[in-house]
TITORDO-91952 format. One record per residue: x, y, z of N, C-alpha, C, O in turn; residue number from 1. Coordinates in steps of 0.001 Angstrom, whole numbers, m for minus. Atoms other than C-alpha are relative to their C-alpha. Example, Ala and Ser with C-alpha at 12.3 -4.5 7.8 and 13.67 -1.06 7.14 Angstrom:
2
(vexlo (890; m1190; 0); (12300; m4500; 7800); (900; 1200; 0); (1936; 1181; 665); 1)
(vexlo (m820; m1190; m60); (13670; m1060; 7140); (m770; 1090; 730); (m261; 2198; 899); 2)
***
This chain:
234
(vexlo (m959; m371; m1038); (8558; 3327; m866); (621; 1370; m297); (829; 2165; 619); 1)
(vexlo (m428; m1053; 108); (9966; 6087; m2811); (m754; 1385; m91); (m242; 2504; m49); 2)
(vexlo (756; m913; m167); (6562; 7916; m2927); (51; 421; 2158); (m258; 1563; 2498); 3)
(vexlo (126; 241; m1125); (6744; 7423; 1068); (1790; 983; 408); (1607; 2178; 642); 4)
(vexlo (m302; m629; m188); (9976; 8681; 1715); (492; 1698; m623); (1342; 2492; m219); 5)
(vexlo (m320; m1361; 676); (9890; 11787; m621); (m1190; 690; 893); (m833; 1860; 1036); 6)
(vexlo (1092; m286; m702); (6577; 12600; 1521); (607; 145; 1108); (694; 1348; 1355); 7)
(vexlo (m588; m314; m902); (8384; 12227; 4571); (1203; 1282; 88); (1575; 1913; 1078); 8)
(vexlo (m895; m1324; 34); (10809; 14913; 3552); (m446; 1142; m73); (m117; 2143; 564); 9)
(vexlo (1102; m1254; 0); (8323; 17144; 2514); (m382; 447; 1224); (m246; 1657; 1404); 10)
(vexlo (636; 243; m1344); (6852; 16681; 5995); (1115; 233; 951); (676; 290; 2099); 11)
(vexlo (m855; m625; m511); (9909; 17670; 7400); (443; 1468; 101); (912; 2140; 1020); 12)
(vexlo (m288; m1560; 322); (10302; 20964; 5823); (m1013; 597; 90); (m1000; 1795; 372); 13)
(vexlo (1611; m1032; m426); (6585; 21940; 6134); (109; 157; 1370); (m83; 1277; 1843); 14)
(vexlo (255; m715; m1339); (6846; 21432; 9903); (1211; 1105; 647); (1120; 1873; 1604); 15)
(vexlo (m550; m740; m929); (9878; 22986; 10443); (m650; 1770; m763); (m425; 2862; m240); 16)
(vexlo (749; m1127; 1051); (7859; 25706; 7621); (m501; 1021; 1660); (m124; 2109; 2094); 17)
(vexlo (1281; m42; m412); (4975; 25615; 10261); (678; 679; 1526); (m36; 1203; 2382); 18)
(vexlo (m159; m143; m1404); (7322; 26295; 13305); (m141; m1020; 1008); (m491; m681; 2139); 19)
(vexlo (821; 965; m925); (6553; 23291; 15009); (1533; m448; 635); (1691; m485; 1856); 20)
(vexlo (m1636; 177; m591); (10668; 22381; 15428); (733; 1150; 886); (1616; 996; 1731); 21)
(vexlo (152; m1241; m1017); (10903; 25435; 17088); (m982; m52; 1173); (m560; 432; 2223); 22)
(vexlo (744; 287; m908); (8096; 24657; 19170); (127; m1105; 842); (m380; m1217; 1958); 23)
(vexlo (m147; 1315; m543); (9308; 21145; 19771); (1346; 186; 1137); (1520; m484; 2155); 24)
(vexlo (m1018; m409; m936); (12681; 23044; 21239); (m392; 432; 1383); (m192; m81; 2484); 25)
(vexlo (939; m838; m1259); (10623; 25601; 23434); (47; m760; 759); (883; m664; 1657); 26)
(vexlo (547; 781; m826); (8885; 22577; 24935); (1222; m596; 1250); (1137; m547; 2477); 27)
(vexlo (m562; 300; m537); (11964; 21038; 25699); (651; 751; 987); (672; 366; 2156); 28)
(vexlo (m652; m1067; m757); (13796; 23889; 27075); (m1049; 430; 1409); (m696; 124; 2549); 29)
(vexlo (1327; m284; m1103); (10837; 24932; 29464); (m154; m1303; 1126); (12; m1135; 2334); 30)
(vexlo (441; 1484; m1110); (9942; 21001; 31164); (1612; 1; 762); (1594; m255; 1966); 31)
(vexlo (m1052; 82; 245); (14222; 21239; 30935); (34; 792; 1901); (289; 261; 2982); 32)
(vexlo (m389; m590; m994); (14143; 24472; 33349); (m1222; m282; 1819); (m897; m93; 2991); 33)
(vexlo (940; 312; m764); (10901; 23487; 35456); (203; m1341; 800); (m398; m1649; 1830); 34)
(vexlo (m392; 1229; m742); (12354; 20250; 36408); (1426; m248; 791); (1897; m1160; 1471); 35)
(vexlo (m1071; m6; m949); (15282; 21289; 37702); (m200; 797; 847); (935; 1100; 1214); 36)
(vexlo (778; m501; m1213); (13472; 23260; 40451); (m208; m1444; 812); (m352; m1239; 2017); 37)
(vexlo (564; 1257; m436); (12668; 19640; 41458); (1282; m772; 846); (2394; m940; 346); 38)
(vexlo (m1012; 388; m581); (14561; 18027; 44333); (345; m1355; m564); (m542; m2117; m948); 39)
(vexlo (m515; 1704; 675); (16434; 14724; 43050); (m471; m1169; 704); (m159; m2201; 109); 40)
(vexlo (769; 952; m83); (14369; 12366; 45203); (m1216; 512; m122); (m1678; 597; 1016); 41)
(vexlo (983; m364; 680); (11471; 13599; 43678); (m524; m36; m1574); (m1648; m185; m2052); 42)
(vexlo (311; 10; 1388); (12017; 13768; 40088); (m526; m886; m888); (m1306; m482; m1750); 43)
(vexlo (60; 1264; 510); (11766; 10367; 38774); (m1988; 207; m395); (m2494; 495; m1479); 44)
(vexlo (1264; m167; 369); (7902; 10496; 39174); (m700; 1832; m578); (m1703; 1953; m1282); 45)
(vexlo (15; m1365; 851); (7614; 14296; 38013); (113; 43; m957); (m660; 601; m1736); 46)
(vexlo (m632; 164; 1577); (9506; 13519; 35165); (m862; m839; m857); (m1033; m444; m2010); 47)
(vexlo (694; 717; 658); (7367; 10847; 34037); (m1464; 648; 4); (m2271; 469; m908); 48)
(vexlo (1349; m494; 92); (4327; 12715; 35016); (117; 764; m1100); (m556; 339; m2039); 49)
(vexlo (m131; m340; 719); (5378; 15091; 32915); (344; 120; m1695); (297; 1079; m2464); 50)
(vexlo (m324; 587; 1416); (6339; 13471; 29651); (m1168; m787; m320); (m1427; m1184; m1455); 51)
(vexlo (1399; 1065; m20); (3066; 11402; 30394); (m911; 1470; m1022); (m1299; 1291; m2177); 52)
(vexlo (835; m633; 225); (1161; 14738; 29842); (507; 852; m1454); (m361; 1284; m2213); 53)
(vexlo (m331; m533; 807); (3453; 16316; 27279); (m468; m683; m1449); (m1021; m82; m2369); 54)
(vexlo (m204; 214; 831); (3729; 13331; 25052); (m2063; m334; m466); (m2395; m1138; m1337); 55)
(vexlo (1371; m202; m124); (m382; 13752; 25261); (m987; 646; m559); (m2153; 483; m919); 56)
(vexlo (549; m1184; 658); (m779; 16660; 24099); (802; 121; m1244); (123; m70; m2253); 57)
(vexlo (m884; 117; 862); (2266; 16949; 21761); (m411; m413; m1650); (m459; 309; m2646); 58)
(vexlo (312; 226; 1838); (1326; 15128; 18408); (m1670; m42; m71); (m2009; m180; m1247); 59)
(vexlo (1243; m619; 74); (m2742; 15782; 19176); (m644; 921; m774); (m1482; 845; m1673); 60)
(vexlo (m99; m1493; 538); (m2507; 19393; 18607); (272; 595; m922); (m401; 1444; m1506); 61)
(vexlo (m212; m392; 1401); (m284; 19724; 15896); (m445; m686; m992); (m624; m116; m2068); 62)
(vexlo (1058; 468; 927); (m2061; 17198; 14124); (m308; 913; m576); (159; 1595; m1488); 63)
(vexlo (1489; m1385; 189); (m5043; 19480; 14189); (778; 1391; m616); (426; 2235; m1441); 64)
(vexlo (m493; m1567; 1200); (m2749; 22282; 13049); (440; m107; m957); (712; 939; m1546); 65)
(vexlo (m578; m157; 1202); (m1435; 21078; 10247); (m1216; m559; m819); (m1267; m256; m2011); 66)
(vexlo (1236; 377; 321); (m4541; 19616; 9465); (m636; 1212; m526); (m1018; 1326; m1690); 67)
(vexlo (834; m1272; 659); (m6107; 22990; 9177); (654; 946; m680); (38; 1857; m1234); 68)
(vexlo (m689; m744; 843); (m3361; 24569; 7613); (53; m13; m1296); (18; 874; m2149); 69)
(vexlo (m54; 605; 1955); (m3121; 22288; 4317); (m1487; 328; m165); (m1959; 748; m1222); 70)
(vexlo (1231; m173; 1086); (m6530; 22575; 4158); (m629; 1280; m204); (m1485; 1616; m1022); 71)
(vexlo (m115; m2311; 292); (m6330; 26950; 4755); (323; m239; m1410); (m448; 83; m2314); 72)
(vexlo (m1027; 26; 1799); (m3573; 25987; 1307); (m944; m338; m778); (m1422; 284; m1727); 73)
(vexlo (978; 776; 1096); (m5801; 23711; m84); (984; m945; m700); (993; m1369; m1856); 74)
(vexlo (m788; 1243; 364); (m3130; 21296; m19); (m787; m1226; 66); (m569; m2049; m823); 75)
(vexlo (1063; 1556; m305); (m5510; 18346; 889); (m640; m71; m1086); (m582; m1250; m1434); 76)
(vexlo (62; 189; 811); (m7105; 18996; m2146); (661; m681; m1219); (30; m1449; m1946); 77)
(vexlo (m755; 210; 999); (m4386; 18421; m4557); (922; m1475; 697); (1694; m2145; 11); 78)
(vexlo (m759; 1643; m139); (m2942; 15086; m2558); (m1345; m1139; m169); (m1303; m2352; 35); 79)
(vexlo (1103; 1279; 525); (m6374; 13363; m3617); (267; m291; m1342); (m81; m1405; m1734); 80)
(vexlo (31; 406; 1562); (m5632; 13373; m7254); (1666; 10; m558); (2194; 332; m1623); 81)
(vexlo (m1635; 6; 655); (m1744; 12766; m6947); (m173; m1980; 361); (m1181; m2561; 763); 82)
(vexlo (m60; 1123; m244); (m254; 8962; m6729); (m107; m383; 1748); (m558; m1397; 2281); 83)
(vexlo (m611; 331; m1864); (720; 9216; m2634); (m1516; m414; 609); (m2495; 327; 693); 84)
(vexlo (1211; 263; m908); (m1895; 7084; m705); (m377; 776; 929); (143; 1885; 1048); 85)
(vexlo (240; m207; m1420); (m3330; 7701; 2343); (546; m410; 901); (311; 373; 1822); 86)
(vexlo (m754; 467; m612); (m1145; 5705; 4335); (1007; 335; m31); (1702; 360; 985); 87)
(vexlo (m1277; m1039; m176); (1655; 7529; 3063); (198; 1005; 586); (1171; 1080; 1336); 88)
(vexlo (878; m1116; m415); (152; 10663; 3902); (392; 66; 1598); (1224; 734; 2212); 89)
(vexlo (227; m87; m1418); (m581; 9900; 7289); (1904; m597; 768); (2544; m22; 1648); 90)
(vexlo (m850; 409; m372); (2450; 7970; 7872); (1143; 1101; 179); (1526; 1542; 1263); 91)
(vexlo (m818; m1537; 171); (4886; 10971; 6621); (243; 736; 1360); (1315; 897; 1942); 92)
(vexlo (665; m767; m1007); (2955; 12966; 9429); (256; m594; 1760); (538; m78; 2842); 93)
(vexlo (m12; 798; m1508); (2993; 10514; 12285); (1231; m385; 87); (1282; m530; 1308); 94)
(vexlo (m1138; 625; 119); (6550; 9187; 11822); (794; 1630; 354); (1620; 1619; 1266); 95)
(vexlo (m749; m1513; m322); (7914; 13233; 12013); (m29; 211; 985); (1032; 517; 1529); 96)
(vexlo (724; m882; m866); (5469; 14266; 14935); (419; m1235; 1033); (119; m834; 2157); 97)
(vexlo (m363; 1177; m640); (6623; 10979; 16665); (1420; m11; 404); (1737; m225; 1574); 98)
(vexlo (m992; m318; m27); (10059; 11551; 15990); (720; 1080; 780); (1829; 1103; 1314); 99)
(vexlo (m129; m1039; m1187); (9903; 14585; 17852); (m8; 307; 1431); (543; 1140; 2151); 100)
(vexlo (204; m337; m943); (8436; 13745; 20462); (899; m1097; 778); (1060; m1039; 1997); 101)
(vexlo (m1201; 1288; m720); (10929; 10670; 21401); (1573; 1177; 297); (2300; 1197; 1291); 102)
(vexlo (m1453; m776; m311); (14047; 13488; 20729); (m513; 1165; 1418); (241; 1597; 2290); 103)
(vexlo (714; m1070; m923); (11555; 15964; 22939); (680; m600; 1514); (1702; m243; 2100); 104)
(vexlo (m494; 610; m604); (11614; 13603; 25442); (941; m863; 431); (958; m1152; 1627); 105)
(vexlo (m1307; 255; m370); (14728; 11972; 25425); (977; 1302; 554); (1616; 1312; 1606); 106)
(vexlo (m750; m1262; m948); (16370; 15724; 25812); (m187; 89; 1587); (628; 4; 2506); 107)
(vexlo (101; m641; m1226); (14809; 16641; 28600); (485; m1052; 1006); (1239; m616; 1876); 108)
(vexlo (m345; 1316; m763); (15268; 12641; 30415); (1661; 510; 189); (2060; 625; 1348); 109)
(vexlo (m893; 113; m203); (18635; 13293; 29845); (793; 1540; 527); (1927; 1624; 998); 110)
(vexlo (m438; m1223; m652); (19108; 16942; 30836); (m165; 79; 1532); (706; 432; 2327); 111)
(vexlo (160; 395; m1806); (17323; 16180; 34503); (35; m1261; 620); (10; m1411; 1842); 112)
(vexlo (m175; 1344; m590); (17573; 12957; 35151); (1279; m959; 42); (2000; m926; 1040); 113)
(vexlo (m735; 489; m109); (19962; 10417; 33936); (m68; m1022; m1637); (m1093; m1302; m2259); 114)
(vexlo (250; 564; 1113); (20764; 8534; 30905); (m102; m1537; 2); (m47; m2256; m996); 115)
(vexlo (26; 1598; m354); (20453; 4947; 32749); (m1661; m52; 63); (m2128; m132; 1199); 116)
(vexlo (1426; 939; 323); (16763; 3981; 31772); (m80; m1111; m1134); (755; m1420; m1984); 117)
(vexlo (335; 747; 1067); (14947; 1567; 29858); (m321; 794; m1671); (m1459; 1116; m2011); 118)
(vexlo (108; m966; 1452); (15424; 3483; 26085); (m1120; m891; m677); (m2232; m400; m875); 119)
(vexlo (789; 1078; 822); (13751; 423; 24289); (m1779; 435; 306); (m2686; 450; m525); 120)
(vexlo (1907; 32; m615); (10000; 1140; 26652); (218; 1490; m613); (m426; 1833; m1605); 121)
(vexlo (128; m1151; m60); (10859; 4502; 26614); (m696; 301; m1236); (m1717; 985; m1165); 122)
(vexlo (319; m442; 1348); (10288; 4794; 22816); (m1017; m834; m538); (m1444; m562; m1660); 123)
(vexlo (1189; 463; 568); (7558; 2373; 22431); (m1485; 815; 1178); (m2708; 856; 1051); 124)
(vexlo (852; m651; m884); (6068; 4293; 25420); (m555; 1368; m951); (m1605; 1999; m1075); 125)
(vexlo (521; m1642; 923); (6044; 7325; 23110); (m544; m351; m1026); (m1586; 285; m1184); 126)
(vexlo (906; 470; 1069); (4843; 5587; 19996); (m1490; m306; 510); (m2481; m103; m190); 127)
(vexlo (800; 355; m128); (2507; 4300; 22223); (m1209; 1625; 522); (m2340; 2033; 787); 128)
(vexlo (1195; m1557; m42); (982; 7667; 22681); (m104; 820; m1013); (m1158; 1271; m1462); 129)
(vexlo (63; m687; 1142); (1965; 9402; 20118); (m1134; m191; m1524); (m1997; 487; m2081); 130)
(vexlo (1155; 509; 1603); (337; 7335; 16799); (m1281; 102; 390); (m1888; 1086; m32); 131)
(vexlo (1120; m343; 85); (m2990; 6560; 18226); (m567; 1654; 689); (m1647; 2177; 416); 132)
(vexlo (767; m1230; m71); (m3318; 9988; 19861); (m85; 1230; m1060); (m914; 2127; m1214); 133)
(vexlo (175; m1205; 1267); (m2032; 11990; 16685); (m1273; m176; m850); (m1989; 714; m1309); 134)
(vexlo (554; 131; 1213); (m4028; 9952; 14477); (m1782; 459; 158); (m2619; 962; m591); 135)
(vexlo (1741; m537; m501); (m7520; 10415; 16629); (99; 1876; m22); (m998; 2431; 45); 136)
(vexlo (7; m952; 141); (m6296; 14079; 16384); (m538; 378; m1297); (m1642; 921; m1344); 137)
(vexlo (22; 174; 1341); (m6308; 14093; 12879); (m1563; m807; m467); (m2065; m511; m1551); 138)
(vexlo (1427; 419; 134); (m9896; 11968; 13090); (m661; 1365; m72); (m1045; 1964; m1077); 139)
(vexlo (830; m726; m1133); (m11450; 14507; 15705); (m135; 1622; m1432); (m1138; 1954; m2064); 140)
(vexlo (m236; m1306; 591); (m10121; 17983; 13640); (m493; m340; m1612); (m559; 645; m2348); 141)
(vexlo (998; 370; 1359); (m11818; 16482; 10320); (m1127; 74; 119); (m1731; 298; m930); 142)
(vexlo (1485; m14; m471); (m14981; 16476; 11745); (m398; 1194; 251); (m1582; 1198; 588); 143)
(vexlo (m154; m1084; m960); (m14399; 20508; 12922); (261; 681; m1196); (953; m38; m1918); 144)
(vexlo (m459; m571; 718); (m14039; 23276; 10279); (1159; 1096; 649); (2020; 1596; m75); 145)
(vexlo (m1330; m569; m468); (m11610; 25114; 12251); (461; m18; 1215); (m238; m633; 2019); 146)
(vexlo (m560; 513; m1450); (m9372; 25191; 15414); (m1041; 630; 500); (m1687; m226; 1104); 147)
(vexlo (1338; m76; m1590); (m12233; 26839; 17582); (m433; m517; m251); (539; m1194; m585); 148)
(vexlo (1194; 935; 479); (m14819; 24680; 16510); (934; m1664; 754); (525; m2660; 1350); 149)
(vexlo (m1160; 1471; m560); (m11697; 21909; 17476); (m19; 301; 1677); (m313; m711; 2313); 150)
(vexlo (m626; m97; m902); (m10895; 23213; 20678); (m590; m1137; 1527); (m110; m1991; 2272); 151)
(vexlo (930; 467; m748); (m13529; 22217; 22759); (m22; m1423; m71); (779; m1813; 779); 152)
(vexlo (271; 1548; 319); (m14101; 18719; 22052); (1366; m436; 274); (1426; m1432; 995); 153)
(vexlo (m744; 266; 202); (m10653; 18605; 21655); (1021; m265; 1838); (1727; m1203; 2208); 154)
(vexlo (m654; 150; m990); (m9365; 19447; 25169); (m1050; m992; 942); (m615; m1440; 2002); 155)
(vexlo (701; 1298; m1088); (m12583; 16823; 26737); (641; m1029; 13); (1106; m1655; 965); 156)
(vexlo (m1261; 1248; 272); (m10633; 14270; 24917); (1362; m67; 461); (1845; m1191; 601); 157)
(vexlo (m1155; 114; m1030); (m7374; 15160; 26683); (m75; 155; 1053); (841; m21; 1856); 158)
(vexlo (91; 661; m1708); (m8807; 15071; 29726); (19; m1295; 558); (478; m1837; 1563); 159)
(vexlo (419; 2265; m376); (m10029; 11124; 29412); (1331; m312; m262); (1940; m1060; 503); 160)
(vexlo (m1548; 412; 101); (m6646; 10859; 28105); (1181; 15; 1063); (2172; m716; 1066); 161)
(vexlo (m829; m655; m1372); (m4858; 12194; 31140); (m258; m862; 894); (649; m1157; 1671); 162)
(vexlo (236; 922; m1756); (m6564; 9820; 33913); (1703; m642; 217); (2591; m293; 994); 163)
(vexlo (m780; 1011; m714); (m4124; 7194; 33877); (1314; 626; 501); (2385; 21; 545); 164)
(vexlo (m965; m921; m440); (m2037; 9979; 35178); (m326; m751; 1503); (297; m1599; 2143); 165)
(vexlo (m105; 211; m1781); (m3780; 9882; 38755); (m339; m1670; 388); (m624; m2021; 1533); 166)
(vexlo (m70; 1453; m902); (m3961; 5811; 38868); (1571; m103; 70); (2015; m822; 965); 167)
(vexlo (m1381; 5; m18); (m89; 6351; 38096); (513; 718; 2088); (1124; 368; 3099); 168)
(vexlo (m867; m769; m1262); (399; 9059; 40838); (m1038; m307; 1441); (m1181; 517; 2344); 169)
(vexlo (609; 305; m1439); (m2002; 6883; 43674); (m1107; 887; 24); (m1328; 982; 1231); 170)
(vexlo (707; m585; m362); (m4772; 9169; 43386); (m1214; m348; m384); (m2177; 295; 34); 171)
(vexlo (793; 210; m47); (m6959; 7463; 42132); (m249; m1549; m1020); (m763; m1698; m2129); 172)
(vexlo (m180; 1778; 461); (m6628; 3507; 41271); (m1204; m673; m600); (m1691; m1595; 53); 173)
(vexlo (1277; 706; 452); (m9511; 2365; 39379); (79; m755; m1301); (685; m257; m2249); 174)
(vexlo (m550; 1233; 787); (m9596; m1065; 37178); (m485; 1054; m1309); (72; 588; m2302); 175)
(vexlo (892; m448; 806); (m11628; 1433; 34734); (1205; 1008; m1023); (912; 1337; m2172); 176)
(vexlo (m928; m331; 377); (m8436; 3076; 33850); (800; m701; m1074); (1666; m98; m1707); 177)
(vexlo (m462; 1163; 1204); (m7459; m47; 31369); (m838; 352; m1430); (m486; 148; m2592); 178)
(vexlo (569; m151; 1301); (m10036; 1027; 29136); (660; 1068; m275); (341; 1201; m1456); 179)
(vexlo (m331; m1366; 597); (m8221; 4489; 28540); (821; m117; m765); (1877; m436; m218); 180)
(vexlo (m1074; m123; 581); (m6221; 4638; 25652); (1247; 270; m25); (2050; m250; m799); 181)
(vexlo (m1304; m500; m112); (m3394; 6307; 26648); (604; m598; 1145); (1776; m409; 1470); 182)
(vexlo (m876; 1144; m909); (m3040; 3563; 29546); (1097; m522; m547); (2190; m375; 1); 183)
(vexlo (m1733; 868; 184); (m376; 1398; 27492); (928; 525; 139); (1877; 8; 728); 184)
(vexlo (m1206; m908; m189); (1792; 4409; 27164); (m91; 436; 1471); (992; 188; 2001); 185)
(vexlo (m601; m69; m1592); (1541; 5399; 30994); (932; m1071; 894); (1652; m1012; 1890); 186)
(vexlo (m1017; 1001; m900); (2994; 2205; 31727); (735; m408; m651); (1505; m948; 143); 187)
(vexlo (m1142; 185; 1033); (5198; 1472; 29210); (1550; 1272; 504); (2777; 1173; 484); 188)
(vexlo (m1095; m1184; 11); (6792; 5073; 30123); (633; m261; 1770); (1780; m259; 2217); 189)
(vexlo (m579; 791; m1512); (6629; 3809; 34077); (988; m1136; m288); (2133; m1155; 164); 190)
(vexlo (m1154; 1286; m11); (8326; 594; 33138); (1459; 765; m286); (2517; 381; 213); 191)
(vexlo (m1503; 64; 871); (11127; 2732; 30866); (886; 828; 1835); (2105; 960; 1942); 192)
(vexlo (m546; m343; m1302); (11966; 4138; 34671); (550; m817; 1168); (1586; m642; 1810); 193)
(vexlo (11; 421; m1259); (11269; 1679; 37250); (m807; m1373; m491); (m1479; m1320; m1521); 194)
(vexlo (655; 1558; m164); (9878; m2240; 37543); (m1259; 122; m231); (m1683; 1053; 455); 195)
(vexlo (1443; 477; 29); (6185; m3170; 36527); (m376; m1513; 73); (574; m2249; m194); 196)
(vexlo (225; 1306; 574); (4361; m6646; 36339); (594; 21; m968); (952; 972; m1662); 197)
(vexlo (287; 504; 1380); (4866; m8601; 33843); (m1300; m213; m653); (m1376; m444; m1860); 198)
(vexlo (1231; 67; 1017); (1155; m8797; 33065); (m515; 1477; m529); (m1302; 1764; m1432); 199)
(vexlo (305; m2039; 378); (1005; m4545; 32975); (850; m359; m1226); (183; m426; m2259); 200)
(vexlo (m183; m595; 1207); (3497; m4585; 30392); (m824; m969; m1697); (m1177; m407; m2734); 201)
(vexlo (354; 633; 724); (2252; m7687; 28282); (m1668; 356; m590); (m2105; 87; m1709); 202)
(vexlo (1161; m659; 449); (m1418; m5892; 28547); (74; 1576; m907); (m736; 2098; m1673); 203)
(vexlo (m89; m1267; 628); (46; m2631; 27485); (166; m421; m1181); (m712; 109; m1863); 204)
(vexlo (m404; 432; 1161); (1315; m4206; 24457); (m682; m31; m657); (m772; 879; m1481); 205)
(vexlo (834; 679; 892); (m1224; m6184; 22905); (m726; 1512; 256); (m337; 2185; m699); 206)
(vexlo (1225; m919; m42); (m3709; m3238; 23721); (696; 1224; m718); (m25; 1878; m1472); 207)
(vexlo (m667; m966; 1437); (m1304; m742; 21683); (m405; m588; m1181); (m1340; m295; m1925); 208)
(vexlo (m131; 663; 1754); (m659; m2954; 18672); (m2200; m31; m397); (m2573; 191; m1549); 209)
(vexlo (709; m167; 762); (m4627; m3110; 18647); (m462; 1648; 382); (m1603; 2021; 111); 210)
(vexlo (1047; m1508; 349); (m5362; 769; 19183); (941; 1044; m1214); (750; 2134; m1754); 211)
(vexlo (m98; m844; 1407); (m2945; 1300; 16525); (m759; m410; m1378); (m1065; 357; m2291); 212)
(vexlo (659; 610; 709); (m4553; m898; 14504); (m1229; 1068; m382); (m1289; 1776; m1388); 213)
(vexlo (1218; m453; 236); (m7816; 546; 14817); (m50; 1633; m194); (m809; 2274; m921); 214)
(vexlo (m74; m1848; 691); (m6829; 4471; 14739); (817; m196; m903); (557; 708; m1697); 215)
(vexlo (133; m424; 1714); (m5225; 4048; 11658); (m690; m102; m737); (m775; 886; m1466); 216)
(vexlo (981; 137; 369); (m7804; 2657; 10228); (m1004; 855; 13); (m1547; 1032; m1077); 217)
(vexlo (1124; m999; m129); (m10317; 5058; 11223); (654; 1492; m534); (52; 2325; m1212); 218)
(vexlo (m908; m1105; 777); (m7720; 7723; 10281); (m448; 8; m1612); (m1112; 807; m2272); 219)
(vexlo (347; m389; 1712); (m7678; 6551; 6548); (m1558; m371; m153); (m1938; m326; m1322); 220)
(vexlo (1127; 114; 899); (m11211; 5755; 6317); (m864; 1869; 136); (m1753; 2230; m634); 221)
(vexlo (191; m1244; m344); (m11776; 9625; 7777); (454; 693; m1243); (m399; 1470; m1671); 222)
(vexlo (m423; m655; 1009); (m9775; 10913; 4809); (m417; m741; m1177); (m407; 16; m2147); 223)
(vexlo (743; 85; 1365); (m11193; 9250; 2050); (m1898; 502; m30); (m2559; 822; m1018); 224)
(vexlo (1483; m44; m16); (m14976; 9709; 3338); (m462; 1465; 341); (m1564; 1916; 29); 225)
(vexlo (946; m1129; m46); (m14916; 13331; 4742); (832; 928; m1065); (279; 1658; m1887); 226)
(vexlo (m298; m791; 919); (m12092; 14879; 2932); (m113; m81; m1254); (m590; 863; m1885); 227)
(vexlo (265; 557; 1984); (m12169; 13414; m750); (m1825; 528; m376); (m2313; 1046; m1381); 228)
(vexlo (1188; m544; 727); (m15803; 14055; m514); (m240; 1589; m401); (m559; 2223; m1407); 229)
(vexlo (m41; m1640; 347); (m15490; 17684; 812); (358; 159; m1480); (m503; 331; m2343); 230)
(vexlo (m502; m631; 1480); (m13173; 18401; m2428); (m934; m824; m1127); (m771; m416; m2277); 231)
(vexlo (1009; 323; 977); (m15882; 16370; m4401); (m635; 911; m235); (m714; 1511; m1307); 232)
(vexlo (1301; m910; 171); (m18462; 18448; m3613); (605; 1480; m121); (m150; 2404; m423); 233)
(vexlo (m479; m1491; 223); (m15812; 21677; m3686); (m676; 476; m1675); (m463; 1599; m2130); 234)
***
């Protein structure tokens, strides 16, 4: 536990190192002034569209950049032959970039909108995008020796990620939309607004708890099999 949160602190001061808390402001400030262009019976679904797509991209990206940064340092090297697991590791990382993006989006909710929502969805809505999409970030950019080599691949995958945008905004309703990962969090983040079934949110659920399951998993077996080897064979 105490290797875990001394890692998490670290992971605090590298990103704000990296600029990324600065970047996490920007974001806010920007959706902040762009949404108040927006007439007040309008916003509600804007707003969510928009936090849909932010919190999407958001811990993806920087993944992948800090990803290629430690390993520019050649920090990734030197956390294979210290005590801190892999689960620490990752956790550190996802628990920060997560953290951000709940204060990201809570600012802005509460700068244009209103502070009467569901907080409770709201923040499993963002976990629910955040972990498995950082951590498949963090897959994807292991597989890639650098951000161009990432990019590509990288923005196909936030496209499939994006649908359950237009079954959200009526444009395009298809049952095929359940398989998309980033479904639980579209409706999780709809519910933290406005009414859903009860079988939408009880499917969002279970279908989080297992795609975190399974991208962490594939996370740490990614870092012991491509990176540990890389620095093997360094």
């Amino acid at each position: 536990m105490n290797r875990l949160f001394s890692a998490m602190r670290w992971e605090v001061l590298n990103q704000f190192r990296q600029n990324i808390f600065y970047a996490a402001i920007f974001v806010a400030v920007l959706w902040s002034v762009v949404l108040f262009q927006i007439p007040d019976t309008a916003i509600a679904p804007v707003l969510v569209s928009i936090l849909f797509l932010d919190l999407s991209i958001f811990g993806f990206f920087f993944m992948a950049a800090l990803y290629y940064l430690e390993k520019g340092d050649r920090v990734l090297e030197g956390l294979v032959v210290t005590p801190l697991r892999v689960i620490e590791y990752l956790t550190a990382k996802i628990s920060v970039l997560t953290l951000l993006s709940v204060l990201v989006g809570a600012a802005v909710t509460l700068t244009v909108y209103s502070p009467f929502i569901n907080w409770g969805l709201y923040v499993l809505a963002v976990i629910g995008m955040s972990v498995p999409v950082s951590l498949l970030g963090f897959v994807l950019a292991a597989r890639y020796n650098g951000i161009n080599e990432f990019l590509v691949p990288g923005v196909f995958f936030l496209v499939i990620m994006q649908l359950p945008l237009l079954g959200y905004l009526g444009i395009w309703d298809n049952p095929l939309l359940y398989l998309v990962p980033s479904q639980p969090g579209m409706i999780l983040l709809e519910a933290a607004f406005a009414s859903v079934p009860l079988w939408k949110l009880a499917y969002a659920l279970v279908y989080l708890a297992l795609l975190v399951v399974v991208s962490w998993r594939w996370a740490e077996q990614t870092f012991v099999r491509v990176i540990a080897r890389q620095v093997g064979n360094g």
